[in-house]
N, C-alpha and C positions, 0 to 999 in steps of 0.2 A: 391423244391425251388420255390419260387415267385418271379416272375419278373414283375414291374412296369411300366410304361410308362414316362418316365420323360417329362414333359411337356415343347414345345417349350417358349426358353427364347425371350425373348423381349430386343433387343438392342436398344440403344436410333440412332440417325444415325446423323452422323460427321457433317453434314451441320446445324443440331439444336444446337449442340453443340457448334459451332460457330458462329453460331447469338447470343445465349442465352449470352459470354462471348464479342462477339462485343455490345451489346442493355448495357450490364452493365457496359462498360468501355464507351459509348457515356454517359452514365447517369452519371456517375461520373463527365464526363469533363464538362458537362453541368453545373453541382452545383457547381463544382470549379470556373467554370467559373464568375458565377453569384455571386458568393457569395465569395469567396477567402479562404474558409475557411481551406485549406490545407495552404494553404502561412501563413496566418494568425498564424498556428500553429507551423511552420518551423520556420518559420524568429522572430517570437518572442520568440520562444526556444533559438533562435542562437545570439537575440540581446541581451539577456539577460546576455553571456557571454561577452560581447562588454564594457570592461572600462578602467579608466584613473585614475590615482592617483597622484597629483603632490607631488614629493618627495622636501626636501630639500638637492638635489645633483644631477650629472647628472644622467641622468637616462642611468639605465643598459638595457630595452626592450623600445623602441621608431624608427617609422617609418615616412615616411614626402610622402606626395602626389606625384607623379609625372608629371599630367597631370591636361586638367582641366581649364575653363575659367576663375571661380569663383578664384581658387586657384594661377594660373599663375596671376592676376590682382593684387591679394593682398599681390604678392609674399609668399606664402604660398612652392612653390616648391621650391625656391631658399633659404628655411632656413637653408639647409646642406653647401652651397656655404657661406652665412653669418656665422654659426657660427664655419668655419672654418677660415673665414677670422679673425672673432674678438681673435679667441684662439693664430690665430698667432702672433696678434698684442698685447699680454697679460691680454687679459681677459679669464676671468671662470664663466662658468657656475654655479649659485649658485641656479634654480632650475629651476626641468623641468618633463613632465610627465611621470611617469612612465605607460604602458601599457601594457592589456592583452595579452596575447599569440591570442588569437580569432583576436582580433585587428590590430595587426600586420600584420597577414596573411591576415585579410580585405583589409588592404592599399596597401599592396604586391599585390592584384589581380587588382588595380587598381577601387575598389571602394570606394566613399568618406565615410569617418567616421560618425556615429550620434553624430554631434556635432551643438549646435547650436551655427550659427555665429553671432557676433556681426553684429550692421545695417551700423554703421558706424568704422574706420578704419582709424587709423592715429599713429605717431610716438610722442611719448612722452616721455620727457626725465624731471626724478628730479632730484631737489639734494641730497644732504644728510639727509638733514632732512624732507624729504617728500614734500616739496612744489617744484610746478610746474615751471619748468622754460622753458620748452618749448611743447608746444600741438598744433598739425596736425592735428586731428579728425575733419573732415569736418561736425559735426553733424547739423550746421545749414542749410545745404541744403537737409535734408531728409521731406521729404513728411506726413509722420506718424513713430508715438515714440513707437507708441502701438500699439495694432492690433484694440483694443477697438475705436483709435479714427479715421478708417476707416469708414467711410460711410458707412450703411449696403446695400443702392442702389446697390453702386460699387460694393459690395462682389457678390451681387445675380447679379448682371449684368455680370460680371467679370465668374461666374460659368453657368452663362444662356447662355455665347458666346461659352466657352471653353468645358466645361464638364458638365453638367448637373444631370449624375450621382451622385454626391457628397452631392447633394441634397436629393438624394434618402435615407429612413432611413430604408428602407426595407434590406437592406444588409450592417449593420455596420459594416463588417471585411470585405466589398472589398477593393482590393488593387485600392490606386487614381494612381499609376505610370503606371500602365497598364490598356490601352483599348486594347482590342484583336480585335475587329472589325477595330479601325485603324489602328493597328500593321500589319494585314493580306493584308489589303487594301494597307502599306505602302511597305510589303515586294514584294506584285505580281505587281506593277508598276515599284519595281526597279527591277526584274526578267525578266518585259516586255523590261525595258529600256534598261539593257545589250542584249536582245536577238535579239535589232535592232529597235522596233518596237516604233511609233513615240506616247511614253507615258509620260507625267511629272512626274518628282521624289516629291514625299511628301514625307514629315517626321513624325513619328509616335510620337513625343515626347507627353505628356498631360500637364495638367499645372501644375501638381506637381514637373514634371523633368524642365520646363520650368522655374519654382520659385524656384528652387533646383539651378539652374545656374544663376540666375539673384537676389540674396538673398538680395540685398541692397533694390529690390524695396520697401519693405516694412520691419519692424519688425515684421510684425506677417505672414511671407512668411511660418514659418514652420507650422504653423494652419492650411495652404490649403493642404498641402504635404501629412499631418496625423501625 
């Protein structure tokens, strides 16, 4: 018989192995970071299932806000307290949107719907033949009708104070609603502040979530958002 010498095996060793697996999950978060392009690909898989259909009846799948400055302003939350009031008092509902399952469970978790809102907001009532006999729309006191008839100054000025990012065309699929350098900056101030230590609280909001709550300022508020 022959016998061989089996040549000594070469192990790789546990610490390479975990750098090699730490260096490619920092690289990852670095391009996600920079670029968004995982959100990019989630959230517009997910928005895609996001819709509304207005039926002629009430609708069988519909949710209403519950929170919310924009929403509580425009009474958008109190529409369950409204159209129970009016059903008591003999009216019916003769239409209303019907929504996705996706949708529902959005509004249920307490995030706002992609809806885009009207600039202006008021109570109007016809008659039966379609003409007007009473209108609240405060529209003569809005600023811009369009987005177009913004000043482009203001816009580049507006983005030159706030975010400057949005400018950049180097990464069209970043997300405008997160800065991560503020967010980390907003979260270890309020970590410092509960832990004692004599910090001021900032808030991490951008000016997408900022024009997201404030949607009257302008008509063209969802062009900054994305």
């Amino acid at each position: 018989m022959l016998f061989h010498k089996n040549p000594r095996r070469r192990f790789i060793p546990a610490w390479f192995l975990w750098l090699t697996l730490g260096l490619i999950v920092v690289g990852v978060l670095a391009y996600e970071l920079r670029t968004s392009a995982l959100q990019a690909r989630l959230l517009s898989s997910h928005a895609a299932r996001l819709s509304y259909e207005v039926g002629s009846s009430p609708s069988p799948r519909i949710a209403f806000p519950a929170m919310g400055p924009f929403d509580q302003r425009r009474g958008y939350t109190r529409l369950p307290v409204f159209l129970d009031n009016l059903t008591a008092r003999g009216y019916a509902v003769s239409r209303q949107s019907a929504m996705s399952p996706e949708l529902v469970r959005l509004i249920g978790w307490g995030v706002s719907p992609p809806y885009r809102e009207p600039v202006a907001t008021g109570l109007m009532i016809r008659g039966a033949d379609g003409t007007f006999l009473y209108d609240a729309t405060p529209a003569d006191h809005l600023f811009f009708h369009r987005f177009e008839d913004i000043p482009p100054l203001l816009v580049k000025t507006l983005l030159f104070m706030e975010n400057r990012e949005l400018e950049e065309s180097s990464a069209p699929r970043h997300n405008p609603v997160i800065e991560w350098d503020r967010l980390a900056k907003a979260g270890l101030l309020y970590a410092g502040h509960k832990l004692g230590l004599a910090l001021p609280i900032q808030g991490g909001s951008t000016l997408a979530t900022q024009l997201d709550k404030v949607p009257s300022f302008t008509a063209g508020a969802d062009h900054f958002s994305g």
